[in-house]
C-alpha distance (Angstrom), angle and dihedral (degrees) to the residues before:
residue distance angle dihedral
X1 . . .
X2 3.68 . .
X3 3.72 124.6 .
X4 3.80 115.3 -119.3
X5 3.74 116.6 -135.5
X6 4.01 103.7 -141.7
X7 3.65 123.0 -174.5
X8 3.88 126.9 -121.5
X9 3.76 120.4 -113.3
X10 3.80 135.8 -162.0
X11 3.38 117.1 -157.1
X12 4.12 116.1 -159.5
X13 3.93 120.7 167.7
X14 3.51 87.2 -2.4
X15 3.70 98.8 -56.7
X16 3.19 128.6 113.1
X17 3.56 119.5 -119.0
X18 4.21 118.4 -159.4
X19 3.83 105.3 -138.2
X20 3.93 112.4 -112.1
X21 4.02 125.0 -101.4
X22 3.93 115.7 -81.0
X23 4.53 104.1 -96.6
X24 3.81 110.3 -95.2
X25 3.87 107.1 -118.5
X26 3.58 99.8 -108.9
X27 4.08 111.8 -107.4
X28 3.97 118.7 -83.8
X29 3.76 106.1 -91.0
X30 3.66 110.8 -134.9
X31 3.70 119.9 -85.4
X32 3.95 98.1 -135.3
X33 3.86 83.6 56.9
X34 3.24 95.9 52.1
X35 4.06 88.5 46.4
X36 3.83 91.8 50.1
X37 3.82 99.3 42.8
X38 4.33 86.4 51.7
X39 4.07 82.7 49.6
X40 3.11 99.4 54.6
X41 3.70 100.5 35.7
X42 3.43 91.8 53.8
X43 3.84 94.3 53.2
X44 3.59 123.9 99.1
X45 3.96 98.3 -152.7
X46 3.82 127.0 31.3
X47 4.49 107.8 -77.4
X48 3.48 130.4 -129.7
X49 3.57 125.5 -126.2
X50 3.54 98.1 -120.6
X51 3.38 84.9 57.6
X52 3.73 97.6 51.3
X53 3.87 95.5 47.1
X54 4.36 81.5 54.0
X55 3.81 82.2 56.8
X56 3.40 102.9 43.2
X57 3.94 134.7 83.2
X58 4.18 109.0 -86.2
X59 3.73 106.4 -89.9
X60 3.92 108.1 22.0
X61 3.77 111.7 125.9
X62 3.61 103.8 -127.8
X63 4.03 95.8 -170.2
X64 4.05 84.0 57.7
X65 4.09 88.0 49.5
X66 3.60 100.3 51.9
X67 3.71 88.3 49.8
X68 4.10 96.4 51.4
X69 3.94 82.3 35.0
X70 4.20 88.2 56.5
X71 3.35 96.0 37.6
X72 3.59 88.2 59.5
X73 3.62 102.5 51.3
X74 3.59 89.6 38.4
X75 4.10 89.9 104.4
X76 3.98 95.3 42.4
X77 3.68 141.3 98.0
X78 4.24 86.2 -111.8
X79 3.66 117.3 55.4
X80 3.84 124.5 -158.9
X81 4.16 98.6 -136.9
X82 4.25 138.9 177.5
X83 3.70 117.8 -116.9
X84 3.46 104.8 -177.0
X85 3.86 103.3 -54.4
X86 3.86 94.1 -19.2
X87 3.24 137.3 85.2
X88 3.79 130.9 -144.5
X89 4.13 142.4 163.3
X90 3.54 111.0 -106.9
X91 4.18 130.9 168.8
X92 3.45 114.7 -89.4
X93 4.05 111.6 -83.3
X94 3.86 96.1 -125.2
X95 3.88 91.8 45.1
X96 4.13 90.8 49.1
X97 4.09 89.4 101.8
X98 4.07 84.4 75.8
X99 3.65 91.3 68.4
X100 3.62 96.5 34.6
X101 4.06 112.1 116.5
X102 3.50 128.7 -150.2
X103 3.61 98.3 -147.7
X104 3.78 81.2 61.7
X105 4.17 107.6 116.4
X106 3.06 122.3 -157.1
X107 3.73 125.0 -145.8
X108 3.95 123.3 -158.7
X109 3.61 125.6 -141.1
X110 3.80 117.0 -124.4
X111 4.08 117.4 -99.3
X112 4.17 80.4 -105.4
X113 3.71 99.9 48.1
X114 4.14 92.6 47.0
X115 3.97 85.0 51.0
X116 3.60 97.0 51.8
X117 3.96 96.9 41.8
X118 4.25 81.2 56.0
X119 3.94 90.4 46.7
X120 3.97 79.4 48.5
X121 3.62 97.3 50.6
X122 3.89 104.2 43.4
X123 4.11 97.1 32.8
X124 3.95 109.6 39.3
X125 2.87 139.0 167.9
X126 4.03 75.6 59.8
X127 4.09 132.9 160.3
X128 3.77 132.1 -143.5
X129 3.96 87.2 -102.8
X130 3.51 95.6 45.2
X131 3.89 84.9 53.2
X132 3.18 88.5 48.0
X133 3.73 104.2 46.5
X134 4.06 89.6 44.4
X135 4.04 90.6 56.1
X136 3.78 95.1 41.1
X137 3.72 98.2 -135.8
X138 3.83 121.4 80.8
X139 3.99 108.8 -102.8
X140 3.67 122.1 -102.9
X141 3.42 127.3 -106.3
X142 3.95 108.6 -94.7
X143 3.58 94.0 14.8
X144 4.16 95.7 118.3
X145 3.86 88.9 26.0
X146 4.13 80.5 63.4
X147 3.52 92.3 46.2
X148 3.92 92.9 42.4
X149 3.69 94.7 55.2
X150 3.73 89.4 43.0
X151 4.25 84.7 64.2
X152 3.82 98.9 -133.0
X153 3.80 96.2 102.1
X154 3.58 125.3 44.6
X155 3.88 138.6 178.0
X156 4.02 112.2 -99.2
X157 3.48 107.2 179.7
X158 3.98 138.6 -59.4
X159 3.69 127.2 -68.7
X160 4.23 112.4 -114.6
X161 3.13 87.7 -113.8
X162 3.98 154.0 117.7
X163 4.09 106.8 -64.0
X164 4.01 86.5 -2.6
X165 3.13 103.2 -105.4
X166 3.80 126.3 -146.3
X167 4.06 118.1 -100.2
X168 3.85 121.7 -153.9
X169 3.65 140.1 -163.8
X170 3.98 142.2 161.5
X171 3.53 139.9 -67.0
X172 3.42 145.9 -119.7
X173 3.60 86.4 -123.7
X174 4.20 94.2 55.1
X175 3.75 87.4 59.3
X176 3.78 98.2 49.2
X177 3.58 84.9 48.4
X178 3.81 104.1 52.7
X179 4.01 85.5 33.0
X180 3.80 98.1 -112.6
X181 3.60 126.2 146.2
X182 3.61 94.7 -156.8
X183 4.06 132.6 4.0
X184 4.06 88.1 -108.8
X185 3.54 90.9 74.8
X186 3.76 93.5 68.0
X187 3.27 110.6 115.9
X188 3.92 125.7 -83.9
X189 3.94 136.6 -128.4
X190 3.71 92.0 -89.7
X191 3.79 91.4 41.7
X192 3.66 91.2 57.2
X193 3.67 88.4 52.8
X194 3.76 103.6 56.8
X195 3.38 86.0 49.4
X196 3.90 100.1 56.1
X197 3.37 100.1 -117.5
X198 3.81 98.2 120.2
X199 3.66 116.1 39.8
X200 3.76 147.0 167.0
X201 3.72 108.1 24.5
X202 4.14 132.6 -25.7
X203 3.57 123.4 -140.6
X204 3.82 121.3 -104.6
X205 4.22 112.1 -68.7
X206 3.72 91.6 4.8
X207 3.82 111.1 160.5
X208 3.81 140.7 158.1
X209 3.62 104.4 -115.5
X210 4.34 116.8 -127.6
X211 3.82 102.9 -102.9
X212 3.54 128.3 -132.7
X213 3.98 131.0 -163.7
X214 3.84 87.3 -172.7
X215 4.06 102.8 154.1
X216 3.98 97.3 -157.9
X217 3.54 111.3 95.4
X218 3.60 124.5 -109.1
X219 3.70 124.3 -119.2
X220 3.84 91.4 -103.8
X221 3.82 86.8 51.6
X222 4.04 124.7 89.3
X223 3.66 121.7 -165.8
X224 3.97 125.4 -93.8
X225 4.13 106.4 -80.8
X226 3.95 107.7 -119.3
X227 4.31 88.0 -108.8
X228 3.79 98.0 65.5
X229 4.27 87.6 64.2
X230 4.17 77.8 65.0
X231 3.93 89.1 46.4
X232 3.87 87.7 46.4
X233 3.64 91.9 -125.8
X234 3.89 95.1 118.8
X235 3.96 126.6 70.5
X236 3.49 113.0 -115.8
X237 3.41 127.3 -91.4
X238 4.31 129.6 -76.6
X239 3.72 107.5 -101.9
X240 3.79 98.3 -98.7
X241 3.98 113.8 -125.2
X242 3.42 115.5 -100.1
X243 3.87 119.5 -115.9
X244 3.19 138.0 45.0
């Protein structure tokens, strides 16, 4: 005899009430994201994407990942963000005031050292004299040692030119703490307008130059000498690849 399939029924206030549908298993989540949110998770500084595509499976397209991947957290109290060329989690900017601490003191740069981290930012790769010469006042002793210890600038090479001078440029560090993901999004001319920074008439042809973070050196650029890793002036050193 066949079985009869019957359906079960709640009754409230005399109603009666036909149970909901079973839940739908959500839909498989994609293993590379899965991969690439435990990478990154696990990391204790913001990864590369050479790095990543090392880590990952043979054929995934890691560029396509970390989009879905920041997509996804786009709406949550973690963000998946670009510093630079890296990419790390980091709380949500408009929930940041959770973690904030009031025993946190803050510590202003001088009118000279905020002026030459700008002339930094917009005209790398840049030298002391070209600092200098772009300010109009000869810089003050300490100002880029400040700046240097503060780990947004950093020496990039020397200039090919008389005496060699020393050419810096930002950090990795100065974007994550002005919450850029690349130098470019610095603000522009008319930018800096609107917000009242530059007032009251500009001298003829002045412009804020389109800044670049690019870490190749330029063609009027030679590398660090070996002596200024004993002066401290020079990052360290690339992990070298193990092996032979």
């Amino acid at each position: 005899m066949p079985s009869v399939a019957t359906k079960l029924e709640i009754v409230k206030n005399d109603e009666p009430v036909q149970a909901s549908e079973p839940m739908q298993e959500p839909a498989p989540r994609p293993e590379e994201l899965r991969l690439l949110e435990a990478l990154l998770f696990a990391a204790g500084e913001p990864v590369d994407e050479p790095t990543l595509v090392r880590a990952l499976p043979e054929g995934v397209d890691v560029k396509e990942a970390l989009a879905a991947l920041k997509a996804e957290y786009a709406p949550r109290g973690v963000n998946l963000v670009r510093i630079g060329k890296k990419w790390t989690f980091r709380t949500a900017s408009d929930l940041s005031w959770l973690l904030t601490k009031e025993t946190v003191e803050t510590r202003k740069l001088s009118r000279a050292a905020v002026e030459t981290l700008a002339i930094v930012a917009y005209h790398q790769p840049v030298t002391r004299a070209e600092i200098e010469e772009i300010r109009g006042v000869q810089a003050a002793a300490g100002t880029l040692d400040v700046l240097l210890k503060t780990g947004w600038i950093r020496p990039r090479g020397r200039r090919k030119a008389p005496g060699r001078p020393i050419t810096y440029g930002t950090t990795e560090a100065f974007l994550s703490h002005f919450g850029l993901e690349e130098v470019g999004d610095l603000p522009g001319l008319d930018e800096l307008k609107g917000a009242g920074l530059l007032e009251g008439s500009l001298p003829a042809g002045f412009n804020v130059p389109m800044p670049s973070d690019d870490t190749t050196l330029r063609d009027d650029e030679d590398p660090l000498d070996p002596g200024d890793l004993d002066l401290g002036l020079a990052p360290p050193p690339a992990d070298q690849p193990k092996g032979g």
